[in-house]
PASEBA-1860 file (N, C-alpha, C; in nm, 3 decimals):
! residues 281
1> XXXXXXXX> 0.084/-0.119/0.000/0.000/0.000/0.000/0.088/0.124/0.000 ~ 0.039/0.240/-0.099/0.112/0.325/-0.087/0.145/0.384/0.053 ~ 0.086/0.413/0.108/0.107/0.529/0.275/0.109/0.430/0.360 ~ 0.191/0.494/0.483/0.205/0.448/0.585/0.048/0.388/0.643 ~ -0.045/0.469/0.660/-0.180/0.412/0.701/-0.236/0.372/0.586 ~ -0.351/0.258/0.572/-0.404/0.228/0.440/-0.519/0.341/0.499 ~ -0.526/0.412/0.308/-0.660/0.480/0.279/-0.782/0.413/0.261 ~ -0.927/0.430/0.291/-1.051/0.372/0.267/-1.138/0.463/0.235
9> XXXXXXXX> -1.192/0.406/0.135/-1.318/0.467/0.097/-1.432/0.420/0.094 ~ -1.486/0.497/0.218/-1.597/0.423/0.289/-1.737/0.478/0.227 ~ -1.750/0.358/0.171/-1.935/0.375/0.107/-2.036/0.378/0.202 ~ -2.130/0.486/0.184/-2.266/0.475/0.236/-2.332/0.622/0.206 ~ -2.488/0.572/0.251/-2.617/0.715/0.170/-2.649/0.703/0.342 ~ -2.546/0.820/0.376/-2.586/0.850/0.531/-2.768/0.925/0.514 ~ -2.808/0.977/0.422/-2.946/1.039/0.394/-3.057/0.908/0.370 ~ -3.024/0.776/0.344/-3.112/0.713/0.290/-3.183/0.661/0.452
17> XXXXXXXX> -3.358/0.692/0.431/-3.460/0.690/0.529/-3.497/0.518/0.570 ~ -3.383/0.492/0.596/-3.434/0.354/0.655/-3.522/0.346/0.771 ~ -3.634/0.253/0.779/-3.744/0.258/0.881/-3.660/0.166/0.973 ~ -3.702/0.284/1.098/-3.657/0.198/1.226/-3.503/0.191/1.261 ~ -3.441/0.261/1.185/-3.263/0.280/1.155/-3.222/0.429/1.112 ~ -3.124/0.429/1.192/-3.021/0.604/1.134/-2.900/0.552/1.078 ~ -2.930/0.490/0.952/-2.786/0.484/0.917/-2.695/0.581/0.929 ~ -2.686/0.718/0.908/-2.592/0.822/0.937/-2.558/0.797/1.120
25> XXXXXXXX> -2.623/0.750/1.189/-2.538/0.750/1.316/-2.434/0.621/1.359 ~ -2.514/0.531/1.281/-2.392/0.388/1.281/-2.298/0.420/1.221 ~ -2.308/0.474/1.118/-2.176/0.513/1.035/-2.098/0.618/1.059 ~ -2.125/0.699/1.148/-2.064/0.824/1.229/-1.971/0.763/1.352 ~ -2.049/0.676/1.372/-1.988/0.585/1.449/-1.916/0.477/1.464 ~ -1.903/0.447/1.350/-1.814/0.349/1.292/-1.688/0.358/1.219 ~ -1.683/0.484/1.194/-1.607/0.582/1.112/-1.497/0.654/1.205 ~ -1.578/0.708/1.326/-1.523/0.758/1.431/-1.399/0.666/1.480
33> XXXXXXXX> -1.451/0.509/1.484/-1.339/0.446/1.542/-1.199/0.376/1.425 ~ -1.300/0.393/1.310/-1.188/0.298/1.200/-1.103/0.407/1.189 ~ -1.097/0.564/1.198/-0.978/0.648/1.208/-0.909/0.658/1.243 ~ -0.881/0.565/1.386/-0.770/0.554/1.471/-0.707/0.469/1.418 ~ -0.685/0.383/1.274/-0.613/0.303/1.210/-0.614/0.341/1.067 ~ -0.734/0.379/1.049/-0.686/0.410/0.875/-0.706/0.516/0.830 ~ -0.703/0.583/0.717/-0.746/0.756/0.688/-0.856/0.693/0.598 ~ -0.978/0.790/0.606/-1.069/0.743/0.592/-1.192/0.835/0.467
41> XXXXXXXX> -1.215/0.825/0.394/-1.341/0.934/0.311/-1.477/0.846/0.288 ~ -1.585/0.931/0.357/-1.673/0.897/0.295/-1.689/0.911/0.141 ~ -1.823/0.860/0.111/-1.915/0.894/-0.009/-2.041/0.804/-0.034 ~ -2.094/0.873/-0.116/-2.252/0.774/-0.151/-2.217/0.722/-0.223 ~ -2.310/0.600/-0.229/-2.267/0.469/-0.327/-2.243/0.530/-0.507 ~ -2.319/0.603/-0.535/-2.338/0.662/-0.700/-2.215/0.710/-0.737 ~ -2.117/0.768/-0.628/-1.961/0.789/-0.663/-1.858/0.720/-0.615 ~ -1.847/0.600/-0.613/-1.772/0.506/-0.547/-1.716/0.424/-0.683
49> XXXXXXXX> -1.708/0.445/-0.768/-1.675/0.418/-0.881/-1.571/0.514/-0.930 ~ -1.605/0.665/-0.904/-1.549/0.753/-1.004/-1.382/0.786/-0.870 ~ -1.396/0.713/-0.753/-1.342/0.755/-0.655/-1.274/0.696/-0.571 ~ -1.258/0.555/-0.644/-1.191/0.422/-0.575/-1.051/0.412/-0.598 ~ -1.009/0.428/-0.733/-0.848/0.435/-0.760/-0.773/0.515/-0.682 ~ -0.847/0.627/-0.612/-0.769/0.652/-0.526/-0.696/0.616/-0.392 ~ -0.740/0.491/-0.349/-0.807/0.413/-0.241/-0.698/0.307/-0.252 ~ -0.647/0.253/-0.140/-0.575/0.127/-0.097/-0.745/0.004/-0.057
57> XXXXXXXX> -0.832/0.024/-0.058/-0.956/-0.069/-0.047/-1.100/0.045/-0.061 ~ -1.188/0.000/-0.064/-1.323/0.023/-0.063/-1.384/-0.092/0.058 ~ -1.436/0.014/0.126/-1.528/-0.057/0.237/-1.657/-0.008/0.220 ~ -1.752/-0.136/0.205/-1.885/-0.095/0.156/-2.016/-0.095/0.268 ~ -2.040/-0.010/0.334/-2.130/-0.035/0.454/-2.324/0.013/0.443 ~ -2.360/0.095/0.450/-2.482/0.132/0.491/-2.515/0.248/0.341 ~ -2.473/0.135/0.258/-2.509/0.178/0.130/-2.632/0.191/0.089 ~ -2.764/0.138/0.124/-2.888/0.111/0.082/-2.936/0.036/-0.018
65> XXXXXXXX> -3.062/-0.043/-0.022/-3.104/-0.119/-0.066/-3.015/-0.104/-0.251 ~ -2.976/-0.216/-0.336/-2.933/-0.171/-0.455/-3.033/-0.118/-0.597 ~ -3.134/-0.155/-0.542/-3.285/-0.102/-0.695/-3.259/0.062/-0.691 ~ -3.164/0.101/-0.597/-3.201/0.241/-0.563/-3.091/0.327/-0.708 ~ -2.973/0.267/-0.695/-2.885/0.295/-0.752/-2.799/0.165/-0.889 ~ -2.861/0.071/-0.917/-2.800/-0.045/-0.916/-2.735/0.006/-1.062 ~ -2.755/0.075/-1.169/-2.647/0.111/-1.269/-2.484/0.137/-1.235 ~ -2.535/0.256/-1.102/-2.418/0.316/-1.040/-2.303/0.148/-0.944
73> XXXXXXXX> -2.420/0.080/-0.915/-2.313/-0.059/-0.837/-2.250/-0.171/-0.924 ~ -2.344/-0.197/-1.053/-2.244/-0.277/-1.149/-2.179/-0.170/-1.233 ~ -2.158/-0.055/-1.235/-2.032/0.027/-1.271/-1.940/0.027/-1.142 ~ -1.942/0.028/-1.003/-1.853/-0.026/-0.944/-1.786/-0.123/-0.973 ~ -1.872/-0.261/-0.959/-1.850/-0.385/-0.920/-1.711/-0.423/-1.052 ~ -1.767/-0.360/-1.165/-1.684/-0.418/-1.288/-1.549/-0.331/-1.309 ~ -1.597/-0.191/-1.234/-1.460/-0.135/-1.241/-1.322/-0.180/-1.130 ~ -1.399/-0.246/-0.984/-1.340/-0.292/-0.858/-1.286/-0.431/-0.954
81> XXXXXXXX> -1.365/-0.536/-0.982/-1.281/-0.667/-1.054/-1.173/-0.599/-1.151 ~ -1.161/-0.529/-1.299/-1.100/-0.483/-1.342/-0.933/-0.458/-1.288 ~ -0.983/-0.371/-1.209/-0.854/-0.279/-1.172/-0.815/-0.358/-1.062 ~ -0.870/-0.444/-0.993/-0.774/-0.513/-0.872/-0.815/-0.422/-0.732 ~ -0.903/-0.349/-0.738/-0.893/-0.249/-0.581/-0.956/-0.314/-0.460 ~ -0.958/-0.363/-0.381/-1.013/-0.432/-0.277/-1.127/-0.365/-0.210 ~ -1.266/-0.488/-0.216/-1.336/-0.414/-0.193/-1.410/-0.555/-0.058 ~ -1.444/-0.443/0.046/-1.473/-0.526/0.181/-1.626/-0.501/0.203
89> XXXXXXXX> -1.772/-0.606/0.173/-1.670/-0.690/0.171/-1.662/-0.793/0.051 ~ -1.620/-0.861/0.039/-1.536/-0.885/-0.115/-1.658/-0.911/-0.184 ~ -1.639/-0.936/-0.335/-1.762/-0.922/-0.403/-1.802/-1.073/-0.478 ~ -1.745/-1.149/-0.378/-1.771/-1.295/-0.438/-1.891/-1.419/-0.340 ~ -1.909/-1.292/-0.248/-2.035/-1.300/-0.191/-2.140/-1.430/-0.243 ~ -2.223/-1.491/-0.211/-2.318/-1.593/-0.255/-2.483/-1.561/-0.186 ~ -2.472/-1.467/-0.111/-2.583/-1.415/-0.019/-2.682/-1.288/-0.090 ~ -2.722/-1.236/-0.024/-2.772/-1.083/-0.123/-2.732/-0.962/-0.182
97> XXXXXXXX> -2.594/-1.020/-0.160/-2.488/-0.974/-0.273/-2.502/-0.970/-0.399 ~ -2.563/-1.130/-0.450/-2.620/-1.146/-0.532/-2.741/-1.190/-0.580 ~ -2.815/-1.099/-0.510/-2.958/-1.130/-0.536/-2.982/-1.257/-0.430 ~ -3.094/-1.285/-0.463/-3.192/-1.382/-0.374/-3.203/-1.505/-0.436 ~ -3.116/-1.520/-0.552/-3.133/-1.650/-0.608/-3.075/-1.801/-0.501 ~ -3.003/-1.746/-0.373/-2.955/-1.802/-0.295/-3.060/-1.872/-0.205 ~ -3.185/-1.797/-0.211/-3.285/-1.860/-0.113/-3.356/-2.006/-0.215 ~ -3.337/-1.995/-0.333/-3.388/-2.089/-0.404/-3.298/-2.186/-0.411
105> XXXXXXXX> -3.158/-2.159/-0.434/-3.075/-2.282/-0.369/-3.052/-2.304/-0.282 ~ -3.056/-2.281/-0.171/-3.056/-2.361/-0.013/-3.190/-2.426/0.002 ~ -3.286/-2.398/-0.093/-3.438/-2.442/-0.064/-3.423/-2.625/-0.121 ~ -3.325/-2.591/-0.247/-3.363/-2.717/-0.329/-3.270/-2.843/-0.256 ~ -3.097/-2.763/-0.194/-3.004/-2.810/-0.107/-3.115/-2.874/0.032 ~ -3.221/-2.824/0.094/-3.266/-2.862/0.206/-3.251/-2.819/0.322 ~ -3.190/-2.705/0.294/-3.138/-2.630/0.404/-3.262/-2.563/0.520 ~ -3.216/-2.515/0.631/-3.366/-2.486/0.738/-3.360/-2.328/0.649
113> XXXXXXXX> -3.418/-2.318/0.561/-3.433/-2.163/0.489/-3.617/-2.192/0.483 ~ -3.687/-2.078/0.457/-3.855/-2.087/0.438/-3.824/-2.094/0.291 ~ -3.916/-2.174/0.283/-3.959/-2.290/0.120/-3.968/-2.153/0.021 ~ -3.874/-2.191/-0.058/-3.868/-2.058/-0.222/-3.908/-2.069/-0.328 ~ -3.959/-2.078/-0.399/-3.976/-2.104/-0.560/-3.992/-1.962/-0.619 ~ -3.950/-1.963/-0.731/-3.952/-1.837/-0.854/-4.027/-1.849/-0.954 ~ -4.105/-1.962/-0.959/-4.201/-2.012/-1.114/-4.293/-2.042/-1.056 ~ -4.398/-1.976/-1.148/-4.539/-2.054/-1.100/-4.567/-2.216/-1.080
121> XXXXXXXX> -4.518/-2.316/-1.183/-4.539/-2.434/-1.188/-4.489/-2.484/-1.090 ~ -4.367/-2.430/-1.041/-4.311/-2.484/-0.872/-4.418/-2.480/-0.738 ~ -4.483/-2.408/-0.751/-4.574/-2.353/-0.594/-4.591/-2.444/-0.600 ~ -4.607/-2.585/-0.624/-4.681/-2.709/-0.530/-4.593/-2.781/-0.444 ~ -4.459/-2.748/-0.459/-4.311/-2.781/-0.401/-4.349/-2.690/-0.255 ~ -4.419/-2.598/-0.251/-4.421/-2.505/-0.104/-4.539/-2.561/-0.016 ~ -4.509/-2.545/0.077/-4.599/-2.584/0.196/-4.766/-2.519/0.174 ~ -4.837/-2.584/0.188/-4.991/-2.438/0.167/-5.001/-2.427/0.289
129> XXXXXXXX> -5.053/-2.246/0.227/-5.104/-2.179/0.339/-5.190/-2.095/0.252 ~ -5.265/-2.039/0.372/-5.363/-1.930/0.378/-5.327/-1.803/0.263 ~ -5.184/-1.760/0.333/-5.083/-1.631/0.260/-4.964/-1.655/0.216 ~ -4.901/-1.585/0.116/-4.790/-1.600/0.038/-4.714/-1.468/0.057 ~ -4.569/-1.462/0.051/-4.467/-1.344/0.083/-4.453/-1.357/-0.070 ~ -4.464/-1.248/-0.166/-4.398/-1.246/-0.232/-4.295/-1.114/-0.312 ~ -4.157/-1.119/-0.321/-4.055/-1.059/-0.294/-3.964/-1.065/-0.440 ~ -3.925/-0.916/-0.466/-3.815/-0.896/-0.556/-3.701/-0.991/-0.551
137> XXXXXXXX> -3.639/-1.008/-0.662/-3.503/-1.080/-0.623/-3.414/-0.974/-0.619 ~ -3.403/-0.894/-0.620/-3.332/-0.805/-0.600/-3.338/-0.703/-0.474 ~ -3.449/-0.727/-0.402/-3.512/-0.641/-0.345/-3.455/-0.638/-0.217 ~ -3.448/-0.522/-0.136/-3.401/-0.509/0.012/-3.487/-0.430/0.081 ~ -3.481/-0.474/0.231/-3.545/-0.349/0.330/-3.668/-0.342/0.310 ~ -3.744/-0.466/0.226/-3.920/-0.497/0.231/-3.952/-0.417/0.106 ~ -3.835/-0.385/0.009/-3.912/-0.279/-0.105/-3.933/-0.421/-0.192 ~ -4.095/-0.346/-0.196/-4.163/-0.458/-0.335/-4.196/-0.547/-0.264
145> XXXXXXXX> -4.217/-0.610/-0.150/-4.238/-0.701/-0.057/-4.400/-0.726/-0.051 ~ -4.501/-0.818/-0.084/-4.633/-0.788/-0.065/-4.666/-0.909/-0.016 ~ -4.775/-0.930/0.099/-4.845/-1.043/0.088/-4.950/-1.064/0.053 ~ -4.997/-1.178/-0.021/-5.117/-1.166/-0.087/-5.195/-1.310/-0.029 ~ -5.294/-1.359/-0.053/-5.365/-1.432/-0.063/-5.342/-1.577/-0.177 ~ -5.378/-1.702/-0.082/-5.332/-1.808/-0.171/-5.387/-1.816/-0.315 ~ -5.502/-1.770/-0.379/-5.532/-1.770/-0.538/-5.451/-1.656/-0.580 ~ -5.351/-1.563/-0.526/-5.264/-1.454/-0.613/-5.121/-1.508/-0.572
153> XXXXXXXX> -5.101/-1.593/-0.536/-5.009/-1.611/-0.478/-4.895/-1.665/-0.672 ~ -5.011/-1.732/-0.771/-4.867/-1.785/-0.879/-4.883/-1.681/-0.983 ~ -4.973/-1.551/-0.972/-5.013/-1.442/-1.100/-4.873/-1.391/-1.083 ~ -4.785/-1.326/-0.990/-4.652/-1.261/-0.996/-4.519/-1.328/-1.009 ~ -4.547/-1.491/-0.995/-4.403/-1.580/-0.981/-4.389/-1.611/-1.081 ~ -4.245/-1.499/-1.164/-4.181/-1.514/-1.312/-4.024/-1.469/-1.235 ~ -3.995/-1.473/-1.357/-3.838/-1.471/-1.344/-3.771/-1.317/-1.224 ~ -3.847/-1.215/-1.196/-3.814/-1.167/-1.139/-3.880/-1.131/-0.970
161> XXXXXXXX> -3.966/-1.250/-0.950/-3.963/-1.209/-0.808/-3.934/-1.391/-0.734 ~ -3.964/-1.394/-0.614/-3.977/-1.518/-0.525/-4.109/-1.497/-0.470 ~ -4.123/-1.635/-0.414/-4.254/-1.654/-0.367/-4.227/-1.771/-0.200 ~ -4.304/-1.734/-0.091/-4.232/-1.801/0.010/-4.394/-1.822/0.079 ~ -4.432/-1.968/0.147/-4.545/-1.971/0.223/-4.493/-1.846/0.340 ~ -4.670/-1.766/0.414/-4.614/-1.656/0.499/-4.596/-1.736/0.630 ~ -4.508/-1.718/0.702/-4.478/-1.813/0.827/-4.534/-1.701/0.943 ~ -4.621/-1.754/1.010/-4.670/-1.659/1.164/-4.557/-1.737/1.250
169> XXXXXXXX> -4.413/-1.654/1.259/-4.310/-1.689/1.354/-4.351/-1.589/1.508 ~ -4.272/-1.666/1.579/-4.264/-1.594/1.696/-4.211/-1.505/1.704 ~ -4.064/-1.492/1.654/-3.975/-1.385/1.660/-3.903/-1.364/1.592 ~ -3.796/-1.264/1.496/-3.691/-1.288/1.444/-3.555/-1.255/1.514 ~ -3.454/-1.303/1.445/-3.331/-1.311/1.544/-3.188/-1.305/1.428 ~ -3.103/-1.221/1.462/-2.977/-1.190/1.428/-2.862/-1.223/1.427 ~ -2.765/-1.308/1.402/-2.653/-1.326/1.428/-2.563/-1.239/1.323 ~ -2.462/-1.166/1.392/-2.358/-1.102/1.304/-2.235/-1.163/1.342
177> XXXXXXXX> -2.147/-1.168/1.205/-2.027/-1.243/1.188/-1.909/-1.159/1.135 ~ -1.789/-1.152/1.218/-1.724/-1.112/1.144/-1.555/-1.205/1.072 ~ -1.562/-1.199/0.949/-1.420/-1.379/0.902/-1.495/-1.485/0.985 ~ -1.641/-1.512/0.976/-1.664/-1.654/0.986/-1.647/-1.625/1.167 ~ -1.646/-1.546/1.256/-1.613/-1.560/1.368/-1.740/-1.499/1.411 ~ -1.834/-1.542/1.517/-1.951/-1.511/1.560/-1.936/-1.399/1.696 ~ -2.012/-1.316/1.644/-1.989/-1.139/1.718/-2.163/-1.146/1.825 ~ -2.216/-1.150/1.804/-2.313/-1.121/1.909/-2.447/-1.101/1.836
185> XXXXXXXX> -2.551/-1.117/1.873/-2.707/-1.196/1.782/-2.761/-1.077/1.913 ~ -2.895/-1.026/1.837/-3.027/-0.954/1.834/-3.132/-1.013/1.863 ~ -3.256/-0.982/1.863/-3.348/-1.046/1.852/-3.432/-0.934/1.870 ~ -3.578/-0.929/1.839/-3.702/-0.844/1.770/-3.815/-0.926/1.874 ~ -3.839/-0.937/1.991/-3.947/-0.992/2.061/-4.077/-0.943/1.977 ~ -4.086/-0.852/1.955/-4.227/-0.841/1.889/-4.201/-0.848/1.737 ~ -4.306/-0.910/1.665/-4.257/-0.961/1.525/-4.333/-0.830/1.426 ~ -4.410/-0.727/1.493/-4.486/-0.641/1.409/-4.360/-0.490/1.419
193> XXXXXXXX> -4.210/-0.527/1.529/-4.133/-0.408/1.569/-4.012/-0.491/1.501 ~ -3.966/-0.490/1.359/-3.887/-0.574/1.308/-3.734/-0.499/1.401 ~ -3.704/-0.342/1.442/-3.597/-0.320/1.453/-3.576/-0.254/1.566 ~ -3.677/-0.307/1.650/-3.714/-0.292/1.811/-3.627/-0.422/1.896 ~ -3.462/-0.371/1.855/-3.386/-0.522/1.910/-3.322/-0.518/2.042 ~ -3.341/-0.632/2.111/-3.308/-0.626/2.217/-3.195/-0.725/2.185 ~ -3.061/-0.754/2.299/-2.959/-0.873/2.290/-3.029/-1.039/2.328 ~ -2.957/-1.073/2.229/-2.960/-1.240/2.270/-2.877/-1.334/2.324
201> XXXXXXXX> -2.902/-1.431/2.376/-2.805/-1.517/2.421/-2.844/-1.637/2.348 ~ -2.789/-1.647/2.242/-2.808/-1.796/2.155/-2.770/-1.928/2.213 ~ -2.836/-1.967/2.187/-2.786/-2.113/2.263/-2.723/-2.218/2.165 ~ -2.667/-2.325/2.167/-2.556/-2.381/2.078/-2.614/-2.450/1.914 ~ -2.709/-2.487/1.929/-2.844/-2.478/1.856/-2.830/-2.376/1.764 ~ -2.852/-2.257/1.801/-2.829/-2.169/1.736/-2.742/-2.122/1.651 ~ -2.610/-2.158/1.709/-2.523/-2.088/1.705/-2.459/-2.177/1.554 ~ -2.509/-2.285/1.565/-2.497/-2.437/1.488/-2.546/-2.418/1.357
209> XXXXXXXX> -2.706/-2.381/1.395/-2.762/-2.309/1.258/-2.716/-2.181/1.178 ~ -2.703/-2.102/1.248/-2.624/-1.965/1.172/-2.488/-2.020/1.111 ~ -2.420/-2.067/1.170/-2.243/-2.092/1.096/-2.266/-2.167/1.007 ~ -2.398/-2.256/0.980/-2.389/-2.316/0.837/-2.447/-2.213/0.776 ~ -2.475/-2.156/0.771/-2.518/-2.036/0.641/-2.396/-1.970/0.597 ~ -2.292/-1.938/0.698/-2.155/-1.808/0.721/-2.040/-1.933/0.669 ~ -2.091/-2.049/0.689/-1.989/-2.162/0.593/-2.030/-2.165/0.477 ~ -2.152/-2.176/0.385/-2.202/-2.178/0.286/-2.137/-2.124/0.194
217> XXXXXXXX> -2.152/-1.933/0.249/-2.089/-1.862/0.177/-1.990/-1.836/0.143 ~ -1.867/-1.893/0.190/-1.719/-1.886/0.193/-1.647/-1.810/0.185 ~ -1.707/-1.673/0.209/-1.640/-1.517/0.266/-1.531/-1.554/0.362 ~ -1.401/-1.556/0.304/-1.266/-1.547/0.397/-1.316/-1.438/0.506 ~ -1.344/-1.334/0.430/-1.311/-1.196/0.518/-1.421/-1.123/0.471 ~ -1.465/-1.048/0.629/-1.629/-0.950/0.586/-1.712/-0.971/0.689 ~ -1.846/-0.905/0.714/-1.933/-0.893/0.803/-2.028/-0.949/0.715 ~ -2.085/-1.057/0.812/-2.236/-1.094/0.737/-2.328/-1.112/0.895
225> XXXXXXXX> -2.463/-1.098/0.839/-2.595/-1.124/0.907/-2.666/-1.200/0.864 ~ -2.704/-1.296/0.939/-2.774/-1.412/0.977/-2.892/-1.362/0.999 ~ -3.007/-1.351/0.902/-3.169/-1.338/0.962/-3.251/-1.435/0.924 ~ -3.294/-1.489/1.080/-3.363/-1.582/1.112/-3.526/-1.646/1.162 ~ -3.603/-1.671/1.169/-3.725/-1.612/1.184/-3.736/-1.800/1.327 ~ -3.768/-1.752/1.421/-3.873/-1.873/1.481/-3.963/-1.903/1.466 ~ -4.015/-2.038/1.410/-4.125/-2.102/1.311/-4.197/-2.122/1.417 ~ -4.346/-2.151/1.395/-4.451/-2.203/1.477/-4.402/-2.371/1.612
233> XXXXXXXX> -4.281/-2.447/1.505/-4.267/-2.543/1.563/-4.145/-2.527/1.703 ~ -4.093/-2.435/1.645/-3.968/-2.371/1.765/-3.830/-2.369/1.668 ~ -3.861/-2.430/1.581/-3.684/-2.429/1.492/-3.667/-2.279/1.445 ~ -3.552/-2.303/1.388/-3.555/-2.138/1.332/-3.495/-2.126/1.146 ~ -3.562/-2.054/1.072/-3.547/-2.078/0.953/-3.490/-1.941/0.874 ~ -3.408/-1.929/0.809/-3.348/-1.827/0.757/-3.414/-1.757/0.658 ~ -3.432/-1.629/0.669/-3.457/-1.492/0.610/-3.397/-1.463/0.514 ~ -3.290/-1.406/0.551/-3.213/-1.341/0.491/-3.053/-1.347/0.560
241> XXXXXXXX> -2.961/-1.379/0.423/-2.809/-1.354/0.465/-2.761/-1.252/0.415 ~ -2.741/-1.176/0.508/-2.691/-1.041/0.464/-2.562/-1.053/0.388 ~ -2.478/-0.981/0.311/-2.313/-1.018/0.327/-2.262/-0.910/0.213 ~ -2.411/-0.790/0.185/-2.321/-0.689/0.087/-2.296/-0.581/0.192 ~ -2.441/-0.506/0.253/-2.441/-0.383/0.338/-2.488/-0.372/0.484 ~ -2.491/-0.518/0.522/-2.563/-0.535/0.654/-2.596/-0.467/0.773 ~ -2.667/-0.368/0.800/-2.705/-0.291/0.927/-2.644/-0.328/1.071 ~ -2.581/-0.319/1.139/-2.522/-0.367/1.244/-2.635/-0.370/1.388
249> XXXXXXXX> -2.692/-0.248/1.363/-2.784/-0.208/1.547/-2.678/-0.219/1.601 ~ -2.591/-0.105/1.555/-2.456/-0.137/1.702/-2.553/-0.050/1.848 ~ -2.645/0.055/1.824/-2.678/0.124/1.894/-2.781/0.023/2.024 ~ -2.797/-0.096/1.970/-2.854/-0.184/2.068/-2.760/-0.285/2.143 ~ -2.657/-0.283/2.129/-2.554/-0.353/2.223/-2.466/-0.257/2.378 ~ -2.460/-0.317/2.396/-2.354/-0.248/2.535/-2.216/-0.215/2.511 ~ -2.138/-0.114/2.569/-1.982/-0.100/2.518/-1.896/-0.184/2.519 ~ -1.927/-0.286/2.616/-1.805/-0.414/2.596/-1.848/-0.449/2.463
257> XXXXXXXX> -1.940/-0.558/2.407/-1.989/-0.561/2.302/-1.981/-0.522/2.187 ~ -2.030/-0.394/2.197/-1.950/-0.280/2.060/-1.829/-0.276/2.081 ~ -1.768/-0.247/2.121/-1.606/-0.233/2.177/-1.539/-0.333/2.069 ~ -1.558/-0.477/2.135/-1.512/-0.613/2.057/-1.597/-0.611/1.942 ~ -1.637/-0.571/1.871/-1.684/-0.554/1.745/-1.618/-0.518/1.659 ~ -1.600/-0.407/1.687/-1.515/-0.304/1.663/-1.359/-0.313/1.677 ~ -1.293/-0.418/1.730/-1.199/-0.480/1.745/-1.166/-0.563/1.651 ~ -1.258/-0.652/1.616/-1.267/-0.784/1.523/-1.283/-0.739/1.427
265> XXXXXXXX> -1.382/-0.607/1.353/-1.365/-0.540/1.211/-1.197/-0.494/1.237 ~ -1.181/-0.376/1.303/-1.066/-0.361/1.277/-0.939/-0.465/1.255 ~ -0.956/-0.593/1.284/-0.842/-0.664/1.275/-0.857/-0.751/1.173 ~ -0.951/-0.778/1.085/-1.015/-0.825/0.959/-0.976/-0.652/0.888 ~ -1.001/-0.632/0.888/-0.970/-0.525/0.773/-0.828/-0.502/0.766 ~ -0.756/-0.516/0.843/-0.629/-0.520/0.819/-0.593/-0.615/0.781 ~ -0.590/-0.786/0.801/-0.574/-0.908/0.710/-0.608/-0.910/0.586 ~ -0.722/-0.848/0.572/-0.781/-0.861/0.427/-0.710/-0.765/0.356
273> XXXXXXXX> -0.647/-0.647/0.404/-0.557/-0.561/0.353/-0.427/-0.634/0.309 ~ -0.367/-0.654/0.409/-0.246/-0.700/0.454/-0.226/-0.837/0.307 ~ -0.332/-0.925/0.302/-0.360/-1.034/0.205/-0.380/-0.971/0.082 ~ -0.447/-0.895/0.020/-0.467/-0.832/-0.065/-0.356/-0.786/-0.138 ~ -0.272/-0.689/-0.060/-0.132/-0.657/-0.072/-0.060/-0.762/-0.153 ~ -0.031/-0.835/-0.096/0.022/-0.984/-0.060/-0.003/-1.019/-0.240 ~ -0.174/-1.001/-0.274/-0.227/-1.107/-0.411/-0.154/-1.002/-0.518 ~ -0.167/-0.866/-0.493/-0.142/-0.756/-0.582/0.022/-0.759/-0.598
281> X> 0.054/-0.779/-0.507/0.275/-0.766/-0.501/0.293/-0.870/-0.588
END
């Protein structure tokens, strides 16, 4: 790396109105501490392209959903492969990195994920119910998200959305990871307050189910989220794997907690640097 400290250019739309979230204060705050190791510039995702070569890495955080901007992210993505610039966290992702086509393969694999199909002729492969979730593949943060009724449930399932029986869970629940190393899990007691999170104490069970998802994906290095929903029967079945821009709720943990968070990014971002270096020399 050129300079003594590695430079970053830290992505995110501190303005974008996430419900139930300030992204501008996680990232004020997250920013605050990665300075004491690296020199640091923001920007919004739409110029993270024109502004990366300048950069020893790109760190991609509280960017917002991608339908918002997505011209502006595969003009990243192809200019970051291209040129070699490291981007955290890496872009070989298998989660909603790349779309949601991931929930349809862990569905067909057997994995504890809620039952997926993308084609109408599939819905008889899904469990019946009453109601149907049905969801962009591209989609984040519930945009485009509708539930409908079981006779509308196969009029929208074509090549661009999913379709999932609606599960009345008890609760949903969080695990965040950072290099495959398990950081500390959330949970949403009320299922109508998705980001009303209180801390969890997972039990081994748990902890069992999340790392096969964070093994799946085979992210050496990076932050991913584990979202999990508790089914009617007590198991717990996966949501969503975060692993492009994942929301942290650092603001719902305690300072030891955040502290070691914030420890474990910082010391992953320097390996993944440090390695990077290493592929580029």
């Amino acid at each position: 790396m050129s300079a003594a400290r590695p430079r970053i250019l830290y992505v995110t739309d501190l303005a974008y109105p996430a419900r139930g979230r300030r992204y501008c204060d996680e990232d004020v705050f997250l920013t605050s501490r990665l300075r004491e190791e690296f020199d640091l510039a923001l920007c919004h995702p739409r110029d993270a392209a024109a502004l990366m070569g300048a950069f020893d890495a790109v760190v991609v955080r509280n960017s917002g959903p991608l339908l918002g901007y997505l011209d502006a992210y595969e003009e990243f993505r192809a200019r970051a492969l291209a040129t070699g610039v490291p981007v955290y966290n890496p872009l070989t992702g298998r989660g909603d990195m790349a779309g949601k086509q991931y929930l349809l393969d862990l569905t067909d694999a057997g994995m504890p994920v809620i039952p997926t199909v993308g084609r109408p002729e599939d819905l008889h492969r899904l469990p019946r119910a009453d109601r149907y979730v049905v969801k962009p593949r591209l989609g984040a943060d519930s945009h485009g998200l509708r539930i409908v009724p079981a006779a509308e449930a196969s009029a929208p399932a074509d090549g661009d959305v999913l379709v999932q029986p609606y599960v009345d869970f008890a609760h949903e629940v969080s695990f965040y990871f950072v290099d495959q190393d398990f950081q500390y899990a959330l949970y949403a007691p009320d299922p109508a307050a998705r980001w009303r999170l209180e801390p969890y104490r997972p039990a081994p069970g748990d902890l069992e189910f999340a790392g096969r998802f964070v093994e799946w994906n085979t992210l050496a290095h990076g932050i991913q989220r584990v979202d999990a929903c508790r089914a009617p029967g007590g198991e717990l079945l996966l949501v969503e794997l975060e692993d492009l821009n994942p929301y942290l709720s650092l603001d719902a943990l305690d300072d030891t907690t955040r502290d070691a968070f914030v420890a474990a990014t910082v010391a992953s971002l320097h390996r993944f640097l440090g390695e990077s270096e290493g592929a580029r020399g």
